[in-house]
TIFIDO-470211 format. One record per residue (C-alpha): residue number from 1; x, z, y; residue in one letter. Coordinates in nm, 2 decimals. Each point is the difference from the previous one (the first is absolute). Example, Ala and Ser with C-alpha at 12.3 -4.5 7.8 and 13.67 -1.06 7.14 Angstrom:
2
<atom 1; <1.23; 0.78; -0.45>; A>,
<atom 2; <0.14; -0.07; 0.34>; S>,
***
This chain:
287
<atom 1; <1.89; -2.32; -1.22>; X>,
<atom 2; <-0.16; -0.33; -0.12>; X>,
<atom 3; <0.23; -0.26; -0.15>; X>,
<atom 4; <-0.05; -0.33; 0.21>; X>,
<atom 5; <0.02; -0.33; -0.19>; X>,
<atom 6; <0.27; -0.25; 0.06>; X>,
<atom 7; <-0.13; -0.32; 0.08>; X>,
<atom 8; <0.18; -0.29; 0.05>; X>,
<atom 9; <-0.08; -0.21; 0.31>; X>,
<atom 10; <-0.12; -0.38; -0.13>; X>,
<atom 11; <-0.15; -0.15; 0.33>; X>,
<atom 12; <-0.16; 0.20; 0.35>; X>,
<atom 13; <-0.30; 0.01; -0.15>; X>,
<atom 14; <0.03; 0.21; -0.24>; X>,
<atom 15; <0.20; 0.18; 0.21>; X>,
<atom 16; <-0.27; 0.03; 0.24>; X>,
<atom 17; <-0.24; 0.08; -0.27>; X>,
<atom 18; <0.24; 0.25; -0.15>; X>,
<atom 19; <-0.01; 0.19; 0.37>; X>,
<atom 20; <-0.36; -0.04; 0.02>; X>,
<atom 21; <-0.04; 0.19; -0.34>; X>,
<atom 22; <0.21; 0.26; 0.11>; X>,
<atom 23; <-0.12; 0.11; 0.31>; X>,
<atom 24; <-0.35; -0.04; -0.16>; X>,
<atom 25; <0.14; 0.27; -0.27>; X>,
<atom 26; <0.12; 0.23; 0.31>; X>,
<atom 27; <-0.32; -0.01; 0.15>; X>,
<atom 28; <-0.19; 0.08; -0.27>; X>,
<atom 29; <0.26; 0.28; -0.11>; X>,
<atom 30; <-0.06; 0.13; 0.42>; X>,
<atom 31; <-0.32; 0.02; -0.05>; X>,
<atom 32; <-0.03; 0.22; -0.30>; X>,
<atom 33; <0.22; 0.21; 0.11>; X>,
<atom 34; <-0.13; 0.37; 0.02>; X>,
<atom 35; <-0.10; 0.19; 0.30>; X>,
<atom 36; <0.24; 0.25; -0.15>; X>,
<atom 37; <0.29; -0.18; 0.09>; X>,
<atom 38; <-0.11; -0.09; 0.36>; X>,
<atom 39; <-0.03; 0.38; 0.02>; X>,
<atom 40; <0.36; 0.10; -0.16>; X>,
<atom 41; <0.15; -0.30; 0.24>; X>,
<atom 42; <-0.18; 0.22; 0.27>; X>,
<atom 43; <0.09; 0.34; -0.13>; X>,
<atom 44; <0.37; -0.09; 0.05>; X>,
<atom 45; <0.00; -0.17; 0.30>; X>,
<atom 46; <-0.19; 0.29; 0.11>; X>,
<atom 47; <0.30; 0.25; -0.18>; X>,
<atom 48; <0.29; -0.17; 0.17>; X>,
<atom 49; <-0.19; -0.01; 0.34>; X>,
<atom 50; <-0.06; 0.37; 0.01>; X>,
<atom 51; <0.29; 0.15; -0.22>; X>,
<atom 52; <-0.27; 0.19; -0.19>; X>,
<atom 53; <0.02; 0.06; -0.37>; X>,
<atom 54; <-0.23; -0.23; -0.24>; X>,
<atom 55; <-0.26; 0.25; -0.06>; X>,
<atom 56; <-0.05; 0.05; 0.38>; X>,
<atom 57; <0.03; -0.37; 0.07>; X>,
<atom 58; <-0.30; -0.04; -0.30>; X>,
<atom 59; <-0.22; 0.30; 0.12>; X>,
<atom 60; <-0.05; -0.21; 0.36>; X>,
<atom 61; <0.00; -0.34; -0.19>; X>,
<atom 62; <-0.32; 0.15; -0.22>; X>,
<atom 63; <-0.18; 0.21; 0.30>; X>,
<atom 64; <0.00; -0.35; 0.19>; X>,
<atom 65; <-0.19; -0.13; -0.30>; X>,
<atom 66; <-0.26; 0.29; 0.06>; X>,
<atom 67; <-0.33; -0.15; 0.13>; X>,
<atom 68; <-0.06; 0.07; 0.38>; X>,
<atom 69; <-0.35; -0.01; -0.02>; X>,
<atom 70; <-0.16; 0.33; 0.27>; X>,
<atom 71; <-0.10; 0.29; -0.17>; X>,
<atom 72; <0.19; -0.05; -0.34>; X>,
<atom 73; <0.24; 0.27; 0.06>; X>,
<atom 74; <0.14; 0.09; 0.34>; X>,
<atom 75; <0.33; -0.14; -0.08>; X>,
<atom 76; <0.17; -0.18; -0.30>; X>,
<atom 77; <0.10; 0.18; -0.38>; X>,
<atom 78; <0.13; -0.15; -0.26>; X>,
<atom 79; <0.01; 0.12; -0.38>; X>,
<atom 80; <0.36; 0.10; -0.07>; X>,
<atom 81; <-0.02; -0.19; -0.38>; X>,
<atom 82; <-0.06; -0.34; 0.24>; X>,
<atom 83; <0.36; 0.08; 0.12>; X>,
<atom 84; <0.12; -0.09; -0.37>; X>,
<atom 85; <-0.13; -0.33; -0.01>; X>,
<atom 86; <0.24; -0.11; 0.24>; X>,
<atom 87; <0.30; 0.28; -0.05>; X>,
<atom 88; <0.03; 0.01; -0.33>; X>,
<atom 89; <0.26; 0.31; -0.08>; X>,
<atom 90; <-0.25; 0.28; 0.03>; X>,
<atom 91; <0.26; 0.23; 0.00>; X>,
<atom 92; <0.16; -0.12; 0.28>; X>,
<atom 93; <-0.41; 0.01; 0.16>; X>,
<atom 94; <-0.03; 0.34; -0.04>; X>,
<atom 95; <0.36; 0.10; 0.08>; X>,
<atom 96; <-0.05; -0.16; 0.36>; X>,
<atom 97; <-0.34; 0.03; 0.02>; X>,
<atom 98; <0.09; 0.37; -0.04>; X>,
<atom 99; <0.24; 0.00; 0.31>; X>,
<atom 100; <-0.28; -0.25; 0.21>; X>,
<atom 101; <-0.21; 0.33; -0.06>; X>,
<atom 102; <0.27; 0.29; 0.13>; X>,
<atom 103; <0.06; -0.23; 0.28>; X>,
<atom 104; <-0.32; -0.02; 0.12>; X>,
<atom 105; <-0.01; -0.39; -0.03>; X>,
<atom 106; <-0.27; 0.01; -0.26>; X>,
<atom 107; <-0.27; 0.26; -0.09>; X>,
<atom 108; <-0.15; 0.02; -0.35>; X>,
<atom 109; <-0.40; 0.06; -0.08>; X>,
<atom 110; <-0.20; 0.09; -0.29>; X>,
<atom 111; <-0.17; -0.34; -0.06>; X>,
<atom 112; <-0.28; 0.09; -0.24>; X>,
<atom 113; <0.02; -0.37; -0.15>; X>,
<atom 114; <0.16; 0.15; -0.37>; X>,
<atom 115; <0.22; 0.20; -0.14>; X>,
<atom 116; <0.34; 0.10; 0.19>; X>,
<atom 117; <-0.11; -0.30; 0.22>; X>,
<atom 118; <0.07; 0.04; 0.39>; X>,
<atom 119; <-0.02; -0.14; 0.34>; X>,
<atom 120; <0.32; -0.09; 0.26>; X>,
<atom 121; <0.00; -0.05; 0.32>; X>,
<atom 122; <0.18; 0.02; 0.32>; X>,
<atom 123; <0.05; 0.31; 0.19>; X>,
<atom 124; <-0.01; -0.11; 0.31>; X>,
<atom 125; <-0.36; -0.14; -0.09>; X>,
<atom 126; <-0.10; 0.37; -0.12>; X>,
<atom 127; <0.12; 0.22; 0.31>; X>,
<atom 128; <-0.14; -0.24; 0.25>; X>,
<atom 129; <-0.35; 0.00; -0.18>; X>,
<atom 130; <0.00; 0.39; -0.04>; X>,
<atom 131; <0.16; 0.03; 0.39>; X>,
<atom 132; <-0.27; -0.23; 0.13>; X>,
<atom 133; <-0.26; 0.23; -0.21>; X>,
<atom 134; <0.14; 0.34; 0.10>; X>,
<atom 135; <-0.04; -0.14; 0.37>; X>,
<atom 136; <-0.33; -0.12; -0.03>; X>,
<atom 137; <-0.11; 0.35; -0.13>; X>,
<atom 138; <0.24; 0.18; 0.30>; X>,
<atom 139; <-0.24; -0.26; 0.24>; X>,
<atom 140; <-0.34; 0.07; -0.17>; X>,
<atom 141; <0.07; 0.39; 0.06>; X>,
<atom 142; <-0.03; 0.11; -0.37>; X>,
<atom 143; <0.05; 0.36; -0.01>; X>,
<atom 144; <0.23; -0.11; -0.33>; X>,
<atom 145; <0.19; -0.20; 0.23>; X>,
<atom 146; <0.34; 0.22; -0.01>; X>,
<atom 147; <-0.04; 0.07; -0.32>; X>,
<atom 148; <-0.05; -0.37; -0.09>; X>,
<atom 149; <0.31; -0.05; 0.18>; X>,
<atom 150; <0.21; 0.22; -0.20>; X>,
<atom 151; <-0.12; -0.12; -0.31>; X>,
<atom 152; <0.10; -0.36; 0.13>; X>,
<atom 153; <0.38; 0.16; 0.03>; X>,
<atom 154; <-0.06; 0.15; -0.33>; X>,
<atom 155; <-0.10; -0.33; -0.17>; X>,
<atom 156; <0.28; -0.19; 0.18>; X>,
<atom 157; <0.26; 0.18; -0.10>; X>,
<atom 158; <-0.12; 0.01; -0.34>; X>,
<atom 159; <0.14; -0.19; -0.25>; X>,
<atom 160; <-0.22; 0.09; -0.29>; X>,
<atom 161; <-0.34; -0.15; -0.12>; X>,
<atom 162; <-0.13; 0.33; -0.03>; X>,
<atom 163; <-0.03; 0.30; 0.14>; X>,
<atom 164; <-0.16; 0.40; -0.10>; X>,
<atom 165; <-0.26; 0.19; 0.20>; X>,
<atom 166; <0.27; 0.28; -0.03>; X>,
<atom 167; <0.25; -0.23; 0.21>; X>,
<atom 168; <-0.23; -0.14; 0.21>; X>,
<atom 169; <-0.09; 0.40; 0.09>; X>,
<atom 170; <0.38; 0.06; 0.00>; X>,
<atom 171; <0.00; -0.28; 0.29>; X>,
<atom 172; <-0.32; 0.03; 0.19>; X>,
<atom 173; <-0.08; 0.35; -0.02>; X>,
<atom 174; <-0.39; 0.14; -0.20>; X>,
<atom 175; <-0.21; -0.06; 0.35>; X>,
<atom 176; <-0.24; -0.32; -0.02>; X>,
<atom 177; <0.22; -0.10; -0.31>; X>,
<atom 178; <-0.33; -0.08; -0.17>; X>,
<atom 179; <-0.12; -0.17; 0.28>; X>,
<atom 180; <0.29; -0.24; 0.04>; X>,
<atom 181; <0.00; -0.07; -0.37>; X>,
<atom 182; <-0.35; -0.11; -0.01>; X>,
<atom 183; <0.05; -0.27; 0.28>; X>,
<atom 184; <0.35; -0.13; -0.16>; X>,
<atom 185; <-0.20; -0.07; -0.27>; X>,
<atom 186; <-0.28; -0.15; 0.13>; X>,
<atom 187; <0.24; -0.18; 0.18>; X>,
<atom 188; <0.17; -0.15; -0.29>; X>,
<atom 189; <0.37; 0.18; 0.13>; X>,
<atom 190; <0.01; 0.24; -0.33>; X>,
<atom 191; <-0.16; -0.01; -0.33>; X>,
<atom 192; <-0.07; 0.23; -0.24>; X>,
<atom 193; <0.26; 0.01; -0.32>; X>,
<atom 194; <-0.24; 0.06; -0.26>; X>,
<atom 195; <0.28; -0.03; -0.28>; X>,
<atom 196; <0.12; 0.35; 0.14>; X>,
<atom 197; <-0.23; 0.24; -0.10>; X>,
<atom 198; <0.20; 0.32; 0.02>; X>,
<atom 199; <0.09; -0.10; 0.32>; X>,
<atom 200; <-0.23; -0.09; 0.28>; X>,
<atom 201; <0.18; -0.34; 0.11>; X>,
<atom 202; <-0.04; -0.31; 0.25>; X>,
<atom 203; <0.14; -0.33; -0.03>; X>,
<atom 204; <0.11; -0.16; 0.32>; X>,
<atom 205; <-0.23; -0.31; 0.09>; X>,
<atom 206; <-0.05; -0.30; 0.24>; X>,
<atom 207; <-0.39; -0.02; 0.13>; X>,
<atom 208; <-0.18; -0.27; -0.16>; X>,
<atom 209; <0.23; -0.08; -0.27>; X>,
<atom 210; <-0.28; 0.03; -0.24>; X>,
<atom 211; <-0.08; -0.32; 0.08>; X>,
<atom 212; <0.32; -0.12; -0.05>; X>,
<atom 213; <-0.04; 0.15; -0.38>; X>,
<atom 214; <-0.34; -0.17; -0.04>; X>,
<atom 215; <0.16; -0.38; 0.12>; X>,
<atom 216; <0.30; 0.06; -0.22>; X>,
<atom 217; <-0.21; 0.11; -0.29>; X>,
<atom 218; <-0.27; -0.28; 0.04>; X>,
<atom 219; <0.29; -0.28; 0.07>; X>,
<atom 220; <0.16; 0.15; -0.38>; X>,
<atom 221; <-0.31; -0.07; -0.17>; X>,
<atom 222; <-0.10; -0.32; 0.11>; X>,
<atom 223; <0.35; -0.11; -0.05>; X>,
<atom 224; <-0.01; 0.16; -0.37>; X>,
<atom 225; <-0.32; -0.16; -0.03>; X>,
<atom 226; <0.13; -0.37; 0.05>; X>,
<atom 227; <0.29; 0.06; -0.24>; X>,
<atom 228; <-0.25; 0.11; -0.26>; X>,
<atom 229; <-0.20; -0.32; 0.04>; X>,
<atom 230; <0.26; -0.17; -0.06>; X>,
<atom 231; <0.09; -0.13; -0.40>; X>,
<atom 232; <0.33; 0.20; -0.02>; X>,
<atom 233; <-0.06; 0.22; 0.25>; X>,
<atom 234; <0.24; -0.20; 0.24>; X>,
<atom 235; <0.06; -0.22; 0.33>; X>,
<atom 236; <0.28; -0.12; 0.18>; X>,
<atom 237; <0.06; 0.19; 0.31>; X>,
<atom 238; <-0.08; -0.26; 0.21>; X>,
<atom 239; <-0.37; -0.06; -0.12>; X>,
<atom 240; <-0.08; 0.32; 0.04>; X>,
<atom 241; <0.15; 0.06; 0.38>; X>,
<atom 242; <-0.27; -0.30; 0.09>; X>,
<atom 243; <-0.25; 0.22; -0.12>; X>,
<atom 244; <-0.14; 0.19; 0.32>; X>,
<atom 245; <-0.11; 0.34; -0.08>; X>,
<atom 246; <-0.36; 0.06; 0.04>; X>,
<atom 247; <-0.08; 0.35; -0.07>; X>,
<atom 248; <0.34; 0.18; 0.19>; X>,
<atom 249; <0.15; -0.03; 0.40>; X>,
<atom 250; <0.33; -0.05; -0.20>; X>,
<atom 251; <0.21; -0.29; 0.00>; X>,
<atom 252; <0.03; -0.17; -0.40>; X>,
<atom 253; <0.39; 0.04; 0.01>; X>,
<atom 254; <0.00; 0.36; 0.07>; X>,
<atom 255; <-0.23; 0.05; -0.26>; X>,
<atom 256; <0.18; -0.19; -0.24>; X>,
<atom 257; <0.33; 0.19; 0.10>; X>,
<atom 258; <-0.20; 0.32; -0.07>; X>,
<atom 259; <-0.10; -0.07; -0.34>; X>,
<atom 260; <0.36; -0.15; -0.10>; X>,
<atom 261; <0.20; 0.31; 0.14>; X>,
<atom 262; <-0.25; 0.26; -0.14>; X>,
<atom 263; <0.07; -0.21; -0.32>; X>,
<atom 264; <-0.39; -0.10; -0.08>; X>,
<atom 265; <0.11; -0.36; -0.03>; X>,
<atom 266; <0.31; -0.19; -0.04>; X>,
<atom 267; <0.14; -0.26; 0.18>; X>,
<atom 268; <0.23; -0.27; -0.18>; X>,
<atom 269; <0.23; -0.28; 0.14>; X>,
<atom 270; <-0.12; -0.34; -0.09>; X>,
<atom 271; <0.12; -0.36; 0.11>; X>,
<atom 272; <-0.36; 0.01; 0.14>; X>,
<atom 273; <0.08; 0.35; 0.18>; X>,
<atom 274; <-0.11; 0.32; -0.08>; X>,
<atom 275; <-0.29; 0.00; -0.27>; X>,
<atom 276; <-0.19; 0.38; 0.01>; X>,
<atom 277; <-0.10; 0.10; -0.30>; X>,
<atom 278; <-0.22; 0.36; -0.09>; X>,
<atom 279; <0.25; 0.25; -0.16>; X>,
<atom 280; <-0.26; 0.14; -0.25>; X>,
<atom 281; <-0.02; -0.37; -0.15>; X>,
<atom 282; <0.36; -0.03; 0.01>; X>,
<atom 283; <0.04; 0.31; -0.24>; X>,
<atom 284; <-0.33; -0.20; -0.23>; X>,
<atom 285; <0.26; -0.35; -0.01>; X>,
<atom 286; <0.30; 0.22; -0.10>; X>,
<atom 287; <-0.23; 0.14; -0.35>; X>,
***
């Protein structure tokens, strides 16, 4: 907390000047004030309004943030490092994030983006999306169509990311197996787990989430590629969220929140508010 000076009232108009000066100084403290906080102020109204736990409450504050843009993705996913950016004990993240996921609040996908990175996102979102589907199929006469529908029951009631041929045999029976595989796939509902290769594999999936990838991916390097413009690799937070993106569908803050929670760059407190700074030049200072 800011010490105030103590000034001694001579006439009203230094008084009055005195006031002006201050509410100048609030204003001008309001206004470079973060987007971050506006969205922690939200997170816990949103928390106390719904009696859900801070990870839950941050998971719907970041997929509101997700562009709504037609044809980006069928519904809206967030990368679970973004959650840190706004709760910050990552144990207690993956601790509830963990029971989100056995409650079938929140499903978990393979999010191709980097290493042990992954997508969130509501439940709800997923079996309405694959219901709709398996109906559509059911009303277009595919001869897949009950087979479609069990996988759908499969897939809902999974709670992995992945799943073997073997199981999906176990579950579906041998007949048209291949068949059904081949249009999940082209669907974009499974993927194949190439890092398996004992085991033949498939990674649950959302159709078109490649495109997802590709906007997240574009929006990281044009951020990265301001930053390295930049004399210390640096800019306050607020310069760079007036920066519309124009290579990626995605909104500058979530992109920012994705490269601070994967930790690519840091963000640090100023009186200005938070100044973003590359990691890798961070390490170079510290020589």
């Amino acid at each position: 907390m800011s010490k105030r000076r103590r000034i001694q009232p001579s006439s009203s108009s230094s008084s009055s000047s005195s006031t002006a000066t201050a509410a100048a100084t609030a204003a001008s403290t309001a206004t470079a004030a973060s987007e971050y906080s506006d969205d922690e102020d939200d997170l816990q109204a949103l928390r106390r309004a719904t009696q859900i736990s801070d990870t839950h409450a941050a998971i719907r504050s970041l997929l509101s943030d997700f562009p709504a843009e037609g044809g980006l993705s069928p519904f809206s996913v967030v990368l679970k490092h973004q959650i840190y950016t706004i709760v910050t004990n990552r144990s207690s993240v993956e601790k509830e994030l963990d029971h989100l996921i056995q409650e079938k609040v929140v499903r978990r996908f393979d999010s191709a983006t980097g290493r042990s990175e992954c997508f969130i996102c509501l439940n709800d979102d997923y079996v309405k999306y694959m219901t709709e589907w398996s109906s559509a199929e059911h009303t277009k006469k595919n001869p897949l169509a009950t087979l479609i529908q069990t996988f759908c029951d499969l897939a809902l009631l999974n709670k992995s990311i992945s799943i073997t041929r073997a199981d999906l045999e176990l579950e579906l029976g041998t007949t048209d197996i291949d068949d059904l595989v081949r249009l999940l796939t082209s669907q974009g509902f499974l993927t194949i787990q190439t890092q398996r290769l004992n085991v033949e594999c498939y990674l649950f999936s959302i159709p078109l989430i490649g495109r997802v990838v590709k906007n997240v991916l574009m929006g990281r390097k044009e951020i990265l590629g301001v930053l390295k413009r930049k004399k210390f690799r640096e800019l306050l937070q607020s310069k760079l969220l007036a920066l519309p993106l124009k290579t990626s569908c995605m909104r500058t803050s979530s992109i920012i929140r994705d490269l601070v929670g994967n930790g690519t760059v840091i963000s640090t407190p100023t009186t200005s508010g938070p100044l973003i700074r590359m990691k890798s030049y961070e390490k170079k200072k510290k020589r």
